[in-house]
Structures are given as C-alpha cells and as structure tokens.
VEXZA-364186 format. One record per residue (C-alpha): residue number from 0; residue in three letters; x, y, z. Coordinates in steps of 0.05 Angstrom, whole numbers, m for minus. Layout:
// residues N
(node NUM,"ALA",(X,Y,Z)) ...
END
This chain:
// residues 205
(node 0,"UNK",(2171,1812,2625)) (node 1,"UNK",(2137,1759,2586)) (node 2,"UNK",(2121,1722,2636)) (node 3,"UNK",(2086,1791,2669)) (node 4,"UNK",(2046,1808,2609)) (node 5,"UNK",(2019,1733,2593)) (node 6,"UNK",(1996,1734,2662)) (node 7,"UNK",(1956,1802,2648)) (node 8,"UNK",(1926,1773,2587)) (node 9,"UNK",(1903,1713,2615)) (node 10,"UNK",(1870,1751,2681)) (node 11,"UNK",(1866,1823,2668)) (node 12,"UNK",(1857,1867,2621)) (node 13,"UNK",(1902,1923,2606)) (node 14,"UNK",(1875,1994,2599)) (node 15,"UNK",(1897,2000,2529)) (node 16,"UNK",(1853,1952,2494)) (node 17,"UNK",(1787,1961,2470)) (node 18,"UNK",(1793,2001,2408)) (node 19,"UNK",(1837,2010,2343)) (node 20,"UNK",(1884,2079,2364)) (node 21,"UNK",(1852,2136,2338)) (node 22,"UNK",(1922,2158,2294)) (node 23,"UNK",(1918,2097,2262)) (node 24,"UNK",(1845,2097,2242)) (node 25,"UNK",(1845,2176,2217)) (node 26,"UNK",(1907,2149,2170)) (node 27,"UNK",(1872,2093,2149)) (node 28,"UNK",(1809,2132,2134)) (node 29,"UNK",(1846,2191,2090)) (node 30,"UNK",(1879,2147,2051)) (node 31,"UNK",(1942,2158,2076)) (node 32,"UNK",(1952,2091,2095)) (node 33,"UNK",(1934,2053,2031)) (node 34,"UNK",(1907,1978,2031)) (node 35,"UNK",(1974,1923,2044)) (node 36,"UNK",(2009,1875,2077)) (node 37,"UNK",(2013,1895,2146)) (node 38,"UNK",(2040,1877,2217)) (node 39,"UNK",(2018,1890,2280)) (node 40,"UNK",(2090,1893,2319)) (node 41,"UNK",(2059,1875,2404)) (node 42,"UNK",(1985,1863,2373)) (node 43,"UNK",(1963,1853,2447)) (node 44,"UNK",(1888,1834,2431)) (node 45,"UNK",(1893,1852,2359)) (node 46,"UNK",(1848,1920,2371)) (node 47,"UNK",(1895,1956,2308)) (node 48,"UNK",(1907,1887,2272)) (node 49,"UNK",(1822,1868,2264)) (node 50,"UNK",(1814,1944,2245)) (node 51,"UNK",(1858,1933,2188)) (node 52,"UNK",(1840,1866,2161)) (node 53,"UNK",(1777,1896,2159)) (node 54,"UNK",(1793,1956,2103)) (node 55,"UNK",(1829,1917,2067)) (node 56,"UNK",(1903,1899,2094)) (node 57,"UNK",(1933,1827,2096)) (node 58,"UNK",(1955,1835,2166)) (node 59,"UNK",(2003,1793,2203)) (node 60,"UNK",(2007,1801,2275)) (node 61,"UNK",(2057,1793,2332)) (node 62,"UNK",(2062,1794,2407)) (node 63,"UNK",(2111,1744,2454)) (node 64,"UNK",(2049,1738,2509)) (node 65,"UNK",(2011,1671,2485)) (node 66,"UNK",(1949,1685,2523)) (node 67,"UNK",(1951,1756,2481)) (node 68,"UNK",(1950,1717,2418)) (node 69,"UNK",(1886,1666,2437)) (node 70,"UNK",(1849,1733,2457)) (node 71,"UNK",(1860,1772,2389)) (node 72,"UNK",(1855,1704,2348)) (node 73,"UNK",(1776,1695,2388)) (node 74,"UNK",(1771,1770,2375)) (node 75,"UNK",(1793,1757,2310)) (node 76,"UNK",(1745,1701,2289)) (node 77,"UNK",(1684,1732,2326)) (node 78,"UNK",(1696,1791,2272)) (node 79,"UNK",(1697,1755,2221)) (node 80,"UNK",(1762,1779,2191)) (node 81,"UNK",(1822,1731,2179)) (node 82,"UNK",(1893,1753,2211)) (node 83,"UNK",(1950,1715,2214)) (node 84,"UNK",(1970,1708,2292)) (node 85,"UNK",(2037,1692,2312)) (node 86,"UNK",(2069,1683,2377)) (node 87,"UNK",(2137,1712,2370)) (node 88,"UNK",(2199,1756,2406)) (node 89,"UNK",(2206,1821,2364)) (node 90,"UNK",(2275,1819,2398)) (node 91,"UNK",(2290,1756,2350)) (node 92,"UNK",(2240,1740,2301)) (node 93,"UNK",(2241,1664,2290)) (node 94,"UNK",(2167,1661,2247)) (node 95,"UNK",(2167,1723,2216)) (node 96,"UNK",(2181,1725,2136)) (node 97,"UNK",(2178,1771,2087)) (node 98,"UNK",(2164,1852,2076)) (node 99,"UNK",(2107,1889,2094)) (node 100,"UNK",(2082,1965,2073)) (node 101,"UNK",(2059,1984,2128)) (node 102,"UNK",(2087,1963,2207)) (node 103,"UNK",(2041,1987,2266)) (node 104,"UNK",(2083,1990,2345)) (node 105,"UNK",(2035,2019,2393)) (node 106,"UNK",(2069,2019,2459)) (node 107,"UNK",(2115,1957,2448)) (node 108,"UNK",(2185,1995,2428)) (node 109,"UNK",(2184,2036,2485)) (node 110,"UNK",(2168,1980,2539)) (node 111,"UNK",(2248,1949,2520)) (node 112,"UNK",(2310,1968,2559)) (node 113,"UNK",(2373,1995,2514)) (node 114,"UNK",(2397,1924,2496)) (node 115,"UNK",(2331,1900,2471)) (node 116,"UNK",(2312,1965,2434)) (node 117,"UNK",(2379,1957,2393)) (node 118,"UNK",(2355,1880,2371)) (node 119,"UNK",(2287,1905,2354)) (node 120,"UNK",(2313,1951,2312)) (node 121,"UNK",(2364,1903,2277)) (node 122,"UNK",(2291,1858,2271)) (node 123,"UNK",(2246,1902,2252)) (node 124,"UNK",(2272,1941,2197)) (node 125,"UNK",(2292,1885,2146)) (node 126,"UNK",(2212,1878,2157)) (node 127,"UNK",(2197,1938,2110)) (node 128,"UNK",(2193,1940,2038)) (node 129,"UNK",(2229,2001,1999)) (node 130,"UNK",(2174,2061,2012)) (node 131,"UNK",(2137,2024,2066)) (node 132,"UNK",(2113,2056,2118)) (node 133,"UNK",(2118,2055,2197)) (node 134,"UNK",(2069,2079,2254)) (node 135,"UNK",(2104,2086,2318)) (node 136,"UNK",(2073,2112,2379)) (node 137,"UNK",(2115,2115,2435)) (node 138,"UNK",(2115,2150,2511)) (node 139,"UNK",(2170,2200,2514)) (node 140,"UNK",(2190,2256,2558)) (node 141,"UNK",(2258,2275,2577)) (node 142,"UNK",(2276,2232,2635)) (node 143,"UNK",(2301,2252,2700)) (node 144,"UNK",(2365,2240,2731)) (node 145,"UNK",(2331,2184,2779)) (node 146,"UNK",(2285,2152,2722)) (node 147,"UNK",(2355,2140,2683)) (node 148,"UNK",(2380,2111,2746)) (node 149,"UNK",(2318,2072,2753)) (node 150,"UNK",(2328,2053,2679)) (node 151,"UNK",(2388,2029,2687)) (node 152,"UNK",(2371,1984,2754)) (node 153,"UNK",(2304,1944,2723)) (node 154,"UNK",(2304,1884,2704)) (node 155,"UNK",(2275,1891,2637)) (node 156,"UNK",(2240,1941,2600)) (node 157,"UNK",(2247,2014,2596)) (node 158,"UNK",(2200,2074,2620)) (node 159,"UNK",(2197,2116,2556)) (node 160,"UNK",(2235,2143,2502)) (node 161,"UNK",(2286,2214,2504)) (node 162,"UNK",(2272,2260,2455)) (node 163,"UNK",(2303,2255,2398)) (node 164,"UNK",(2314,2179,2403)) (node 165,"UNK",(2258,2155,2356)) (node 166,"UNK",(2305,2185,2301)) (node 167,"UNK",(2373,2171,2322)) (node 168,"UNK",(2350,2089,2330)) (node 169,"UNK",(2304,2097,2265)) (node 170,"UNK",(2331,2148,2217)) (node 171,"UNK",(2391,2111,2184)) (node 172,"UNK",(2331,2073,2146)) (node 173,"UNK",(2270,2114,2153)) (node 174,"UNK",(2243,2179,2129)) (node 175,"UNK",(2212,2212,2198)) (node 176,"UNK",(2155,2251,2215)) (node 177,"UNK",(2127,2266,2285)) (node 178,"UNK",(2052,2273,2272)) (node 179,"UNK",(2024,2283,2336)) (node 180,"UNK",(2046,2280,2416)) (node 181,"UNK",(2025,2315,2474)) (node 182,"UNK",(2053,2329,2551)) (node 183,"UNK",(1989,2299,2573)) (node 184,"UNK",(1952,2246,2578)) (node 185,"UNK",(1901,2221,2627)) (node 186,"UNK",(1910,2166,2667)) (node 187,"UNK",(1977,2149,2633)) (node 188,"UNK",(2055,2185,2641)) (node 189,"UNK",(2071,2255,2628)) (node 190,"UNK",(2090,2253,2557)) (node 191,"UNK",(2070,2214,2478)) (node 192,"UNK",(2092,2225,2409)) (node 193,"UNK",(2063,2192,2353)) (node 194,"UNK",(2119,2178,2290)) (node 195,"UNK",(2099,2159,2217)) (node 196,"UNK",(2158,2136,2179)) (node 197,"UNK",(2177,2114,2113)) (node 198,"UNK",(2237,2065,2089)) (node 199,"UNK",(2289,2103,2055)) (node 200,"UNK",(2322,2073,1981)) (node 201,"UNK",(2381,2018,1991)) (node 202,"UNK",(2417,2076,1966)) (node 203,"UNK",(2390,2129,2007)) (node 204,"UNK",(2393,2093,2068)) 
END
C-alpha cells in the first residue's frame, strides 16, 4: 500500500487534495477548535496541516508516502507557514513524541485492514493529551456480504468502516460525537461520517 500511494504522489494527484476539509475549517473558524499543538495523522500534501499552522496551531504532520511529505513540505514553504513533516507508519510510530490537543485523520483510518486499524489505535491514542480533541472523518456504510468477503481477501487496506465501529475502536478513551455524514457523495462511495472526539480522564477512561 505504501508503495501504491508514493507512486500517486510522485505522478498523480489524488482527487482529495487541493483544499483544507470544510469540517475542519468551520471548527477552526467558531472556535471550537482552539489554537494548539496539532497532528495531521496521513497529511497527504498537508492541505489540513498549512490551514492550521496558519491560525495559529504548532502542527506536526504525518504520512508513510515520502513523495507525500516533499509535496506538503514545498506546499508548506511556498505558504510561508512552518510545519513539522515527518515521514512515518501510523501503524508504529518510530518519530512521533509527545501529546497533542487536537489530532486531524481524514481518510487514513479507514484505508487499514482489521489488523492495522487495531495498531493505529494502540498508536494513536497515547498521542492525545487529557481533553484533547480528535477529528475523524471516515467512509462508512454497512458493508455487504461480498465487500466483507472482499475485505477479508485484499492485500491491505480496508473499504470503509461499519457503523458503529468508530466507537467500539475509539470509545474506551474518547468522548464521541458524530457531527456530520451523509449517504452521498459525488464522485466518491455511498456513505461518510465525520467524528469529533475528546480524550476521556485516566480515570474515566
């Protein structure tokens, strides 16, 4: 899968980048989402992590495709923002230190198989500080009997999440709220929820 989405970077580009996601700006721009340190967990070509350097965040950001990383670090410097690029595996962190108030996955959680969802998880959440938050979007429909089969028969990666899976993975350790999702979207699979979360207590969690 790596090996798939460097090549992407390098040659193509992927109909997702372009712009910061428009549930992560309208947060940022009510003040829900207050001024931090931030990562950008699969930054691709740092759309959401340049969008928050610039109000104010100390952003670190992470994707495991190195051509991804030159892009956003040129998109980066041609902003004139600074943003701390890593190349990384969210499935084991090896440069990633510290806590963060605010984590940002658009698209990357979804895109593991079962295995690899189960490390992120053990990963990510150490990542967040006690009341930090996390922005998850994710595709998600209830799959079909053949997409589990197909699932179950790739490779790597997944096709999208079940219902009800964002909070059985994430809920041990996080507060959850589905803030927006639809059946629809063009161009893209048949269903999308959007997740804002926030880290429970040691002792509540």
């Amino acid at each position: 899968m790596k090996a798939f989405y460097d090549a992407w970077y390098r040659w193509g580009n992927p109909p997702w980048i372009g712009e910061p996601r428009s549930e992560l700006v309208r947060l940022v721009e009510d003040g829900t989402l207050k001024p931090g340190r931030a990562i950008d967990l699969g930054c691709g070509v740092g759309d959401n992590a340049i969008f928050l350097a610039r109000h104010g965040f100390e952003v670190t950001a992470v994707d495991f495709a190195p051509s991804a990383v030159a892009r956003a670090q040129a998109r980066a410097r041609e902003a004139g923002v600074e943003v701390d690029f890593l190349v990384d595996d969210l499935t084991r962190l090896s440069h990633v230190r510290g806590e963060f108030d605010l984590l940002v996955d658009y698209g990357t959680f979804d895109d593991l198989g079962a295995g690899d969802r189960e490390a992120y998880v053990r990963e990510i959440v150490p990542l967040a500080g006690q009341g930090g938050r996390f922005l998850l979007w994710v595709f998600e429909w209830r799959l079909s009997r053949r997409e589990r089969l197909f699932t179950r028969l790739l490779p790597f990666g997944g096709l999208a999440l079940a219902p009800g899976e964002a909070e059985t993975r994430f809920g041990p350790w996080f507060a959850i709220e589905k803030i927006a999702g639809g059946q629809e979207l063009p161009g893209w699979p048949r269903g999308w929820a959007a997740y804002l979360m926030e880290r429970r207590s040691v002792v509540d969690a």
